[in-house]
C-alpha positions in Angstrom: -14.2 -35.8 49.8 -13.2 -35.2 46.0 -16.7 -34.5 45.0 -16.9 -31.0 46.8 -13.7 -30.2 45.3 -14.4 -30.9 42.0 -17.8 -28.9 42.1 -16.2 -26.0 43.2 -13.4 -26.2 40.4 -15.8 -26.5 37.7 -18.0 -23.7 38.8 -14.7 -21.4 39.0 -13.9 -22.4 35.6 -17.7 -21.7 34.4 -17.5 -17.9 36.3 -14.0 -17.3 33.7 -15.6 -18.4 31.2 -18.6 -15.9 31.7 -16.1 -13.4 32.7 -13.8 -13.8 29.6 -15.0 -11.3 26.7 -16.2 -12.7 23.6 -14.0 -12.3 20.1 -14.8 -9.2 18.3 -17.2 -9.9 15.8 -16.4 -8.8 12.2 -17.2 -5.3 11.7 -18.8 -3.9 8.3 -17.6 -0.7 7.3 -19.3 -0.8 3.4 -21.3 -2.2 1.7 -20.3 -2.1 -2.3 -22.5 -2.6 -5.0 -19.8 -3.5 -7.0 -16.5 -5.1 -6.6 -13.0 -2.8 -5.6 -9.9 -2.6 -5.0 -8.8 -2.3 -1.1 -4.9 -0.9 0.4 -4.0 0.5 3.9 -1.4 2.4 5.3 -0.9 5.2 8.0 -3.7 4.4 10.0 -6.2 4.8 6.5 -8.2 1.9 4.2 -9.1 3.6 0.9 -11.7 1.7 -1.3 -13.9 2.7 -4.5 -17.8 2.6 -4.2 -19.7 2.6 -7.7 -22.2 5.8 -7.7 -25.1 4.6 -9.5 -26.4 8.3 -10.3 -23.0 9.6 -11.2 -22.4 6.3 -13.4 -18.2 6.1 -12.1 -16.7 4.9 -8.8 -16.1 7.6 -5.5 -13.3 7.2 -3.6 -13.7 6.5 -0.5 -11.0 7.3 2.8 -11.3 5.5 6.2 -9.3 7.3 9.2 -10.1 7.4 12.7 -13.3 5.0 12.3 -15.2 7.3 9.8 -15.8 6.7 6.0 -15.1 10.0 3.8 -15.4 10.7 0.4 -12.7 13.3 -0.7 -14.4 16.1 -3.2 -12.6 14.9 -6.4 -13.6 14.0 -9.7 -14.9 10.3 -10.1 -13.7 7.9 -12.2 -15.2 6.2 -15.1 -13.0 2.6 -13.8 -12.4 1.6 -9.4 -9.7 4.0 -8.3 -6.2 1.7 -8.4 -5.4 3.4 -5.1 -2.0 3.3 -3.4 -1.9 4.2 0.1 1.9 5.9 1.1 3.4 8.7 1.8 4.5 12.4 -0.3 7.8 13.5 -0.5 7.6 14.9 2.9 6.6 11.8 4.7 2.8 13.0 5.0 0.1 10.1 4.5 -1.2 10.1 0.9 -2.9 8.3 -1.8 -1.5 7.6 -5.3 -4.1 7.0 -8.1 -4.0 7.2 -11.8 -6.0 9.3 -14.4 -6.4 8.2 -18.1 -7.7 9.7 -21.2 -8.8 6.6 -21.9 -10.6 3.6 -20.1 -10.6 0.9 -22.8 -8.9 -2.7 -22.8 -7.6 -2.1 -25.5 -5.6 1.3 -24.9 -3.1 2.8 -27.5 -0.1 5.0 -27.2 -1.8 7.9 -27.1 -4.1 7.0 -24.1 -2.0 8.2 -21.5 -2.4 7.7 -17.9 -1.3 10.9 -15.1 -0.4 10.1 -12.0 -2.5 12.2 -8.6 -1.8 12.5 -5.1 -4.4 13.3 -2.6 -3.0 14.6 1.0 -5.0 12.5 3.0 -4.0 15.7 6.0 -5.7 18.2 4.0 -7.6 16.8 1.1 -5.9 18.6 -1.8 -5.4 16.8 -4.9 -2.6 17.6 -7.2 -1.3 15.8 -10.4 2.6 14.1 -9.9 4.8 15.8 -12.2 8.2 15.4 -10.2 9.1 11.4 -10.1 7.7 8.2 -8.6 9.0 5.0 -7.1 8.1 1.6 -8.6 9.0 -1.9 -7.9 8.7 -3.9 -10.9 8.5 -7.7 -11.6 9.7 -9.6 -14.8 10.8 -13.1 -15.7 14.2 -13.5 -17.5 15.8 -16.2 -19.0 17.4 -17.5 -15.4 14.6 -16.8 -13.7 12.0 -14.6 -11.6 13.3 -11.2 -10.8 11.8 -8.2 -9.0 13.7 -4.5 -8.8 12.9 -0.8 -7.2 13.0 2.3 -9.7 13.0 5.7 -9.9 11.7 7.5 -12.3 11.0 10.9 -13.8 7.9 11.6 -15.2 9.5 14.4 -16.6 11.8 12.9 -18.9 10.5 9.3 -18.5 14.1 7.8 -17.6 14.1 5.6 -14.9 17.3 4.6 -12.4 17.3 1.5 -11.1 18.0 1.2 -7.2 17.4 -2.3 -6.1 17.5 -5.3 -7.6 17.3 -9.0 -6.4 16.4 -12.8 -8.0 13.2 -14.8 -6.8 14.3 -17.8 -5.1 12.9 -20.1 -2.7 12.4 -18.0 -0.3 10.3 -16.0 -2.4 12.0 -12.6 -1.4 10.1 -9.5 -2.0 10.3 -5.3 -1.8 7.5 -3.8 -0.2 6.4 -0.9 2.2 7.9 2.1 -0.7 8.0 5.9 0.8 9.3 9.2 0.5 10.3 11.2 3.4 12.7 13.4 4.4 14.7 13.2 1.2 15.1 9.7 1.2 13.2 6.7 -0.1 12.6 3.8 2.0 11.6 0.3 1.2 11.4 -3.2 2.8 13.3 -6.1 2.0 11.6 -9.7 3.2 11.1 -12.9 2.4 7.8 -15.2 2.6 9.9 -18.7 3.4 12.5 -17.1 5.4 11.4 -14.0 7.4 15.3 -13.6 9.1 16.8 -14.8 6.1 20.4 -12.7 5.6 19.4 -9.3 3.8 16.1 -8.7 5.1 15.5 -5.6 6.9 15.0 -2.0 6.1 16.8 -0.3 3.7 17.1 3.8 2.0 18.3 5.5 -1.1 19.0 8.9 -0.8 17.8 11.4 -3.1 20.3 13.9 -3.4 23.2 12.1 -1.7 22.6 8.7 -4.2 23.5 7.1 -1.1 22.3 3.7 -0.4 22.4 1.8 2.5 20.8 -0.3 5.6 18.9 0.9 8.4 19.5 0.1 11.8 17.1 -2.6 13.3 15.0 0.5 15.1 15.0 2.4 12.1 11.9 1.4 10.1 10.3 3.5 6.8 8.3 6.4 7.2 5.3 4.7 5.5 4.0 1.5 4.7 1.9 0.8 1.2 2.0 -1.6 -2.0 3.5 -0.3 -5.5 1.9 -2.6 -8.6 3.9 -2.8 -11.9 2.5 0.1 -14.2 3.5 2.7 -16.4 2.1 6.1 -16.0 3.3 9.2 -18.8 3.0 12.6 -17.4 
């Protein structure tokens, strides 16, 4: 009388199985003859694809399934792209220009920071300030901190500032909007760790504090330890 029973079981798990969709396969969305950089942020991927014919890289912007590449100049080394947001909380990317492309770059080869308004394409060169998180080891230790600085005068303020321990805490997730900048503060070991959460600086107030837990930042992108002259 269990025989029956059983047969009917196993065909009703066989029929969910069927029914059950498979995993999405891996999708390709370029192939690159040679190797770049990848970031994502505000619903975009931005990448660099080497134009053989051109002899420098394209950049190339992914929103809303399609691959697009913006009409700007190329550039002789991958784009070091930064996906984020402008001073008015609009989705962006943040890539450097330099006069010079060598490894072994002097003073005078100066790098400019561009934006390109991923909304309507335009590219303009940064002339106003820029947020940065740095990362340096000191005598006690591993230490990371978030900056603002002019590229007008080349100072730079110091906003944040924390020691690497063992929970390996990090900044991350740097934008501007609505006259504020807004960051994340985390750690790897110890997601809920005291501290962690979202936190703002305000630009004209100096103002620092803690957002609530349903406050988040306007953007989300990575910021890599460089120094750009204007």
């Amino acid at each position: 009388m269990t025989k029956p029973r059983r047969i009917i079981v196993l065909a009703l798990l066989c029929t969910l199985a069927i029914a059950t969709p498979a995993a999405a396969a891996p999708a390709t969305i370029d192939t690159l003859p040679r190797a770049s950089g990848l970031d994502a942020g505000h619903g975009a991927v931005v990448w660099s694809r080497h134009d053989d014919a051109a002899k420098a890289y394209r950049l190339v912007v992914r929103r809303n399934g399609v691959n697009t590449v913006p009409p700007i100049d190329p550039s002789p080394d991958a784009f070091d792209a930064d996906v984020g947001s402008n001073s008015r909380g609009e989705p962006a990317v943040v890539y450097s220009r330099c006069a010079s492309y060598k490894d072994d770059r002097g003073p005078r080869d100066k790098c400019d920071l561009y934006i390109l308004s991923l909304n309507t394409g335009a590219e303009r060169e940064i002339r106003n300030r820029l947020a940065e998180i740095v990362g340096y080891s000191a005598g006690s230790g591993d230490s990371t901190e978030i900056r603002l600085v002019s590229l007008r005068s080349t100072s730079a303020h110091r906003i944040a500032f924390q020691n690497i321990g063992e929970n390996n805490q990090l900044y991350t997730g740097l934008s501007f909007s609505s006259r504020k900048l807004a960051w994340l503060r985390g750690c790897f070991e110890n997601p809920g760790s005291a501290g962690s959460g979202a936190y703002r600086f305000g630009l004209s107030t100096r103002r620092y504090e803690r957002a609530s837990h349903s406050s988040t930042p306007a953007g989300q992108g990575r910021a890599t330890r460089r120094t750009h002259r204007s």
